[in-house]
KEFIBA-518231 format. One record per residue: residue in one letter; z, x, y of N, C-alpha, C in turn. Coordinates in steps of 0.05 Angstrom, whole numbers, plus 5000, padded with zeros to 4 digits. Atoms other than C-alpha are relative to their C-alpha. Layout:
<rs>
AZXYZXYZXY
...
</rs>
This chain:
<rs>
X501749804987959888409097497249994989
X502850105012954088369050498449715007
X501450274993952987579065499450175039
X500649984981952587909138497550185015
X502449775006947988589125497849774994
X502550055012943788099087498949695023
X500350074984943287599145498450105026
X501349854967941688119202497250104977
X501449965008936188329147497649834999
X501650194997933187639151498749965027
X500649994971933087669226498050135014
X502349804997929088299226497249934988
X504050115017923688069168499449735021
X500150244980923287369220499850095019
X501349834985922587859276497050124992
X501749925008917588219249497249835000
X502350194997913387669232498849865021
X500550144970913587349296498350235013
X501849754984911288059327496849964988
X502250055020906087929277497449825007
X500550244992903587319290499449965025
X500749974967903787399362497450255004
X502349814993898787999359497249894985
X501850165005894187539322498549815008
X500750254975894586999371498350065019
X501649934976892787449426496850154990
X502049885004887087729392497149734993
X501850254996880587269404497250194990
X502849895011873187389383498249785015
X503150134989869187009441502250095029
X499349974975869787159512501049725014
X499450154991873786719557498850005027
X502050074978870486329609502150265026
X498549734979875786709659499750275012
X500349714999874587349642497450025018
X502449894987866787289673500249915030
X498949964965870087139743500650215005
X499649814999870987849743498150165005
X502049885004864188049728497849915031
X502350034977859588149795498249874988
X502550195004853787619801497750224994
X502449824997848688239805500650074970
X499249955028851988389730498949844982
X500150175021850487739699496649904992
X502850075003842587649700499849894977
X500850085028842287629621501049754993
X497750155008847987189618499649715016
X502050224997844386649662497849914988
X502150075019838286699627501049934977
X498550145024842086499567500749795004
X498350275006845685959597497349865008
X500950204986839985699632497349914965
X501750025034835385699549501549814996
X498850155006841485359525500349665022
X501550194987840484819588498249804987
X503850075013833684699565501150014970
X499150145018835884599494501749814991
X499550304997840384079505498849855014
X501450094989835583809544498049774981
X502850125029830283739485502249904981
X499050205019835783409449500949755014
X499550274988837482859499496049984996
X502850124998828882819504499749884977
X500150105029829482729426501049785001
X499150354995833982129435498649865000
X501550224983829481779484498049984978
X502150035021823881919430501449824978
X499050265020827881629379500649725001
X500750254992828781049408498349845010
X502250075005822480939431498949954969
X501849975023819281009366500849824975
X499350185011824880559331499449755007
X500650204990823279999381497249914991
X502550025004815880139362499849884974
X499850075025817680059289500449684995
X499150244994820979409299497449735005
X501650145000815379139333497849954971
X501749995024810679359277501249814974
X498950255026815778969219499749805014
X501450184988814178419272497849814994
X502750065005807378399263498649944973
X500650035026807378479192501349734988
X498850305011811477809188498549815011
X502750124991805877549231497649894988
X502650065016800677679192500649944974
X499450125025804477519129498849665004
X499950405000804676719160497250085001
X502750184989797376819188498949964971
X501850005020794777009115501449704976
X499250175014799076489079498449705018
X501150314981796575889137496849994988
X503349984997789176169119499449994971
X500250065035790476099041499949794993
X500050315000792875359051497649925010
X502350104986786575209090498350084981
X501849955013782775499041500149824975
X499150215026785475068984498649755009
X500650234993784374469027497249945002
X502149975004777674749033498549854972
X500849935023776374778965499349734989
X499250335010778873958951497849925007
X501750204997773773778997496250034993
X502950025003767774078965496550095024
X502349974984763574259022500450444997
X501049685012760375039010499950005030
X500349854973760475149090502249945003
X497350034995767674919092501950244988
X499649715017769575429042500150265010
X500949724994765775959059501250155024
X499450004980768475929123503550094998
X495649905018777175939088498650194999
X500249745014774176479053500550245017
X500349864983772076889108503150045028
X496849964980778176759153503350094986
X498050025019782476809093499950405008
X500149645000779477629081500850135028
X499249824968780677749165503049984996
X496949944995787277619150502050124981
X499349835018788777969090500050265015
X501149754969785178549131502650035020
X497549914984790278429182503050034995
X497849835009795678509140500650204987
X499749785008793879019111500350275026
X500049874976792979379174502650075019
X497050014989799879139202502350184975
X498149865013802979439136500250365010
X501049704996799080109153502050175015
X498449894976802380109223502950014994
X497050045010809579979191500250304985
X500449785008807780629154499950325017
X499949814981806181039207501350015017
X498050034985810980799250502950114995
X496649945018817280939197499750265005
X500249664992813981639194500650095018
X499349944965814581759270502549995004
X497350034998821381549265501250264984
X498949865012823082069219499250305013
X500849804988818682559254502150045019
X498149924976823382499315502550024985
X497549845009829182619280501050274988
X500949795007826883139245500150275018
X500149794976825283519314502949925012
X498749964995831383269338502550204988
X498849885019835583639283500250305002
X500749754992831484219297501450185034
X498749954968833384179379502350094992
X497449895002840184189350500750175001
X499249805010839684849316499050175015
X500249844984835985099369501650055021
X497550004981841285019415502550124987
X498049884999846385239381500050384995
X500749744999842085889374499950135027
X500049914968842485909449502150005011
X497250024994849785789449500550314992
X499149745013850486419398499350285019
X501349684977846086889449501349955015
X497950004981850186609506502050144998
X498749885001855786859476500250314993
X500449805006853087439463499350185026
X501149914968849787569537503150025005
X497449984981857887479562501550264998
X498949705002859688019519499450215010
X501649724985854788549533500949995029
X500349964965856088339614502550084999
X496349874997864188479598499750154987
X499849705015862889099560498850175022
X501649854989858289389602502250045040
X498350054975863189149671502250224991
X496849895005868589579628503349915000
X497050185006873689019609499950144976
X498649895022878189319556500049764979
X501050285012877888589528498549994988
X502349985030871788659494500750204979
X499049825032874189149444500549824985
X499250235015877688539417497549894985
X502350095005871088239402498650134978
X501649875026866888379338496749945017
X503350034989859588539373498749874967
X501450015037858188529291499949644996
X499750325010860587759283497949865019
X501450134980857187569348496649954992
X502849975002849687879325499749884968
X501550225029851287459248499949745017
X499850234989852786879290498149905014
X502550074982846086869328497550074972
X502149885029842087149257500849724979
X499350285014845186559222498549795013
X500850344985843585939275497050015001
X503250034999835886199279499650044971
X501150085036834986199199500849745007
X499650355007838285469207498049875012
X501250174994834285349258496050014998
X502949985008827585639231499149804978
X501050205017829085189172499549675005
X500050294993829684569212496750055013
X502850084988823184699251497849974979
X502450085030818884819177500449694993
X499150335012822684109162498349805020
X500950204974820883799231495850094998
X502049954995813684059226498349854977
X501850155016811983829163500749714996
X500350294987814683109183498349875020
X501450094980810983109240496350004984
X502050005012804883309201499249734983
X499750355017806282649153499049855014
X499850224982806882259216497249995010
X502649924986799982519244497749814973
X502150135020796482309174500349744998
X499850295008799581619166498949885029
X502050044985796181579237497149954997
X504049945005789081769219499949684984
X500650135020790281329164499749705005
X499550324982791780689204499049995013
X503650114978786180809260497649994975
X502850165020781080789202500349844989
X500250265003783180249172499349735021
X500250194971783879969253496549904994
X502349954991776680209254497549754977
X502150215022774079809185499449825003
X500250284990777179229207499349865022
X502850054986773079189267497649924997
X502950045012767079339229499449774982
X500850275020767678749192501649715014
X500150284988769178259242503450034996
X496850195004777278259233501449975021
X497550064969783478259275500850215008
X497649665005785479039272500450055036
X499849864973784679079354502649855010
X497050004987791378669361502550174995
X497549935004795579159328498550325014
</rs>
């Protein structure tokens, strides 16, 4: 009798839990797409304007892509160039040697001079390898940012669905923590305020190692070099 009491006792705590467990299950903390087939179109205004932000932030992260790959292709070319002008300045060093054997001062002078345009131009091609890497980092940077801006437009989304099913008078949202919803959108814009300070002052980098490589462009002009091929 006791091995049997203490059997139907296990049945009940194993009941219990299950009841348990099942009222856990059914209890959710985001609205289901379902539920807003319920809600009149004249209801949902906010709740479009949300989805249609979130849109447009994945948007600016596929545009990030295309930037990124642009800008790596650009890079590429630039280590290119700089293996270019590695040979040209090494071809214009040998010639200058050979110069040198044969003694003539207008033979020379002449290495010399073709020798410094091409130093010049590699230094110029390093520049662009500089500003180029930066750019690359800049777009990732902003893409990182797109990320977090989007998922700040995911958090309001879900936040627009609620308000439109609270306000429609689904019993359903009770379930819902408005409280979790408004950390969940206060969180993703701190993440994503810190990615845009990140992305801004990469881009800022990228802008100087610019300047920095059209004036050099600009010297090596002024002195007769090669800087208008790169």
């Amino acid at each position: 009798m006791a091995h049997v009491r203490g059997r139907h006792a296990l049945v009940a705590v194993l009941g219990t839990s299950l009841m348990i467990l099942g009222g856990c299950a059914s209890h959710t903390t985001e609205v289901q797409d379902s539920w807003m087939a319920r809600v009149p179109e004249s209801e949902l205004g906010s709740v479009r304007q949300a989805e249609a932000a979130r849109r447009q932030a994945l948007d600016e992260i596929a545009r990030a892509d295309v930037a990124i790959g642009d800008a790596e292709r650009a890079l590429d070319i630039s280590h290119r160039n700089v293996e270019a002008a590695k040979n040209r300045r090494d071809a214009e060093a040998a010639t200058l040697k050979a110069a040198e054997l044969t003694g003539q001062r207008a033979s020379i002078n002449q290495a010399q001079a073709q020798l410094r345009n091409a130093e010049a131009g590699l230094q110029l091609a390093q520049a662009q390898v500089g500003w180029r890497g930066q750019n690359v980092d800049a777009w990732k940077a902003q893409k990182k940012f797109r990320e977090r801006d989007a998922t700040v437009a995911e958090a309001e989304l879900s936040y627009a669905r609620y308000l439109a099913l609270k306000q429609h008078g689904d019993v359903r949202a009770d379930d819902i923590s408005e409280k979790n919803l408004r950390s969940k959108i206060a969180d993703a814009r701190n993440d994503a305020l810190e990615a845009r300070r990140e992305a801004d002052a990469k881009i800022q980098q990228a802008q100087q190692a610019r300047v920095a490589w059209e004036q050099l462009r600009s010297q090596s002009r002024g002195y007769g070099g090669s800087g208008s091929k790169w």
